[in-house]
SERO-4910 file (N, C-alpha, C, O; in steps of 0.05 Angstrom, whole numbers):
BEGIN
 pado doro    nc1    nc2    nc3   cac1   cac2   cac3    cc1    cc2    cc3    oc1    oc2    oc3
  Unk    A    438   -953    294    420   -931    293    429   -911    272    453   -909    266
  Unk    A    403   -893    257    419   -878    236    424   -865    242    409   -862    262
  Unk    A    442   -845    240    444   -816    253    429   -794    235    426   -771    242
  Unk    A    422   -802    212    400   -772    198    365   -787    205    359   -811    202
  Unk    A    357   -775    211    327   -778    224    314   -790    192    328   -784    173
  Unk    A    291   -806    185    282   -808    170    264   -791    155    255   -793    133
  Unk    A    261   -772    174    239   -754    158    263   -725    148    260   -703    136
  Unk    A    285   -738    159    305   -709    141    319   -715    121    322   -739    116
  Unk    A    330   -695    105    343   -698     81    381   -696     92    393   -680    106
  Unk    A    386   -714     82    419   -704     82    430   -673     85    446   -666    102
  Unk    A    417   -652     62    424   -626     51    412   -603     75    418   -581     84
  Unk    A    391   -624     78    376   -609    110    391   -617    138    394   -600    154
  Unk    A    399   -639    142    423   -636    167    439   -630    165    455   -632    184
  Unk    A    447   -618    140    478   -608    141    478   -571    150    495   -557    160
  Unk    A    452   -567    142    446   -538    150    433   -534    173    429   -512    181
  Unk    A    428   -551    182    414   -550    218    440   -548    226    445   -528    240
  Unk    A    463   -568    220    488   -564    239    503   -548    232    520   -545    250
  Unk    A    507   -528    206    519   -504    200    504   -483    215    519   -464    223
  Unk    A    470   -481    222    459   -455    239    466   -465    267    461   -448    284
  Unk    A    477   -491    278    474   -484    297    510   -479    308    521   -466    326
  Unk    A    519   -493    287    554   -490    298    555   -450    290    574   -438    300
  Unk    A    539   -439    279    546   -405    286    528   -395    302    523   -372    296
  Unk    A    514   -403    320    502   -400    350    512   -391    371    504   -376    389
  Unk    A    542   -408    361    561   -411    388    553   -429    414    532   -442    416
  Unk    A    569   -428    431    582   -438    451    549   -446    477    532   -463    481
  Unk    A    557   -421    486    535   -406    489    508   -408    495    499   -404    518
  Unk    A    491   -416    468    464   -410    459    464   -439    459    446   -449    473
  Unk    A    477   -453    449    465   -481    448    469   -499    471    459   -522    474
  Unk    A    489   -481    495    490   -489    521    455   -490    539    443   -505    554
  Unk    A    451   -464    527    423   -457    535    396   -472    532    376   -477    546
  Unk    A    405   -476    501    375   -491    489    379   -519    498    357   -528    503
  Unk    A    400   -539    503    409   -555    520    390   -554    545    372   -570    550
  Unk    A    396   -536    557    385   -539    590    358   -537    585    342   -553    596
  Unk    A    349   -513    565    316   -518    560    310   -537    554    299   -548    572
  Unk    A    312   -555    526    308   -582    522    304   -601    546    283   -614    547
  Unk    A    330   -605    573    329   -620    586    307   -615    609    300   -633    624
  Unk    A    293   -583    612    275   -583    630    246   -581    621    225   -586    634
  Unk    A    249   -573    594    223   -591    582    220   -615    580    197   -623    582
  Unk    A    233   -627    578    235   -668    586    227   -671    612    207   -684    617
  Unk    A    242   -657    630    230   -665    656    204   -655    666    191   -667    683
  Unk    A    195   -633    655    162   -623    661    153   -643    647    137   -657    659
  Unk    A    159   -650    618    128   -669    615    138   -700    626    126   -717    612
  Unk    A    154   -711    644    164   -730    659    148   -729    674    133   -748    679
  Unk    A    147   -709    686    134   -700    715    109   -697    698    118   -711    679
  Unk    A     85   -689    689     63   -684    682     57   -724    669     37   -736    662
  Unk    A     68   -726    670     60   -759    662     65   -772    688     45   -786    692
  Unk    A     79   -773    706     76   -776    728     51   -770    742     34   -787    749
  Unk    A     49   -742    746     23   -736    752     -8   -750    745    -24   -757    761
  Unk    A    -10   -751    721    -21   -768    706    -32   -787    713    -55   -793    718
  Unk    A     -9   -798    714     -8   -831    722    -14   -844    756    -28   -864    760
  Unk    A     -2   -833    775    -10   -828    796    -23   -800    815     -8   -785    828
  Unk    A    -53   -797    812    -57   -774    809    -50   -764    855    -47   -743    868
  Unk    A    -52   -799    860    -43   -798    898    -26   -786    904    -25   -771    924
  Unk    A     -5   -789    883     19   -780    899     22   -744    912      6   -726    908
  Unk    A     47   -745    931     41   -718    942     76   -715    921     89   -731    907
  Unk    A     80   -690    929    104   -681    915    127   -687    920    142   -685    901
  Unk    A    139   -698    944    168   -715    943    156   -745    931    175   -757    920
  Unk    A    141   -754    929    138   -782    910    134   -769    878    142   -785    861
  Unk    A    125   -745    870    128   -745    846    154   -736    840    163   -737    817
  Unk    A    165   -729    859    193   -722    848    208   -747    852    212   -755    829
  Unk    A    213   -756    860    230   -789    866    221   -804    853    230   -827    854
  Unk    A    198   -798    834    180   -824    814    199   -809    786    213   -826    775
  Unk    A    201   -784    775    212   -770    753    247   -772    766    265   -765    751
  Unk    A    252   -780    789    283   -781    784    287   -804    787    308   -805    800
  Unk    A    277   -830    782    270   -856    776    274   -863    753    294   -873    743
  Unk    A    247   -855    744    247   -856    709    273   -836    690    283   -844    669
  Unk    A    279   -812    701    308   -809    689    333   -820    704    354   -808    699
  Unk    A    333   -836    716    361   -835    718    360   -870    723    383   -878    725
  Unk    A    346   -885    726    340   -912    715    338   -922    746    344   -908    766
  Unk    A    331   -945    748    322   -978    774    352   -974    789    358   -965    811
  Unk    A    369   -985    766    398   -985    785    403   -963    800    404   -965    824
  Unk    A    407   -936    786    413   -919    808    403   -901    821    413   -879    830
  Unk    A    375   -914    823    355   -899    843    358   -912    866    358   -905    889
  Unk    A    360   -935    855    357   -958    885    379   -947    908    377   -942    932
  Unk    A    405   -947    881    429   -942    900    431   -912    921    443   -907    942
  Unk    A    413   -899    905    419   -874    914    391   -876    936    404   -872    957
  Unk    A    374   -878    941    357   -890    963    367   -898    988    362   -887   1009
  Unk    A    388   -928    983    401   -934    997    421   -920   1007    427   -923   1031
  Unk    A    434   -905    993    454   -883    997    445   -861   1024    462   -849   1037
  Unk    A    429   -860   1027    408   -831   1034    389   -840   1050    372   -826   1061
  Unk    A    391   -866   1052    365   -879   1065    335   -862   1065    322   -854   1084
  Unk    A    330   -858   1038    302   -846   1034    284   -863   1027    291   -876   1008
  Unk    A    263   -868   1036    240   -888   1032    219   -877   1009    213   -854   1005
  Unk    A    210   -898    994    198   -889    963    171   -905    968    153   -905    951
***
């Protein structure tokens, strides 16, 4: 896999990671967690989508499925004995 995106320039990732290494610690901790809960709303809105039946513990156990993968949903099901 490449690590510079194809639609960027070399001269242009080198200054995305210079604005963001003086952000700090911090800020990019933040935009982190935003990023990851914008993933999971439109997870969950494609879920929705897709099964419009479901009630809200199946859309939630369908979006912590699809992130966290077959193997360790199953396990964790079994773990918890929760029925899907």
């Amino acid at each position: 896999m490449n690590a510079i995106p194809s639609d960027t320039t070399l001269e242009a990732l080198k200054k995305q990671f210079e604005i963001l290494r003086k952000l700090g610690f911090e800020v990019r901790l933040k935009m982190a967690f935003e990023m990851s809960d914008n993933l999971r709303y439109a997870v969950e809105a494609g879920v929705r989508y897709r099964h419009p039946e479901f009630n809200e513990k199946k859309v939630n156990l369908e979006v912590m499925r699809l992130m966290i993968g077959d193997r360790l949903f199953k396990r964790m099901l079994k773990d918890t004995g929760e029925c899907f």
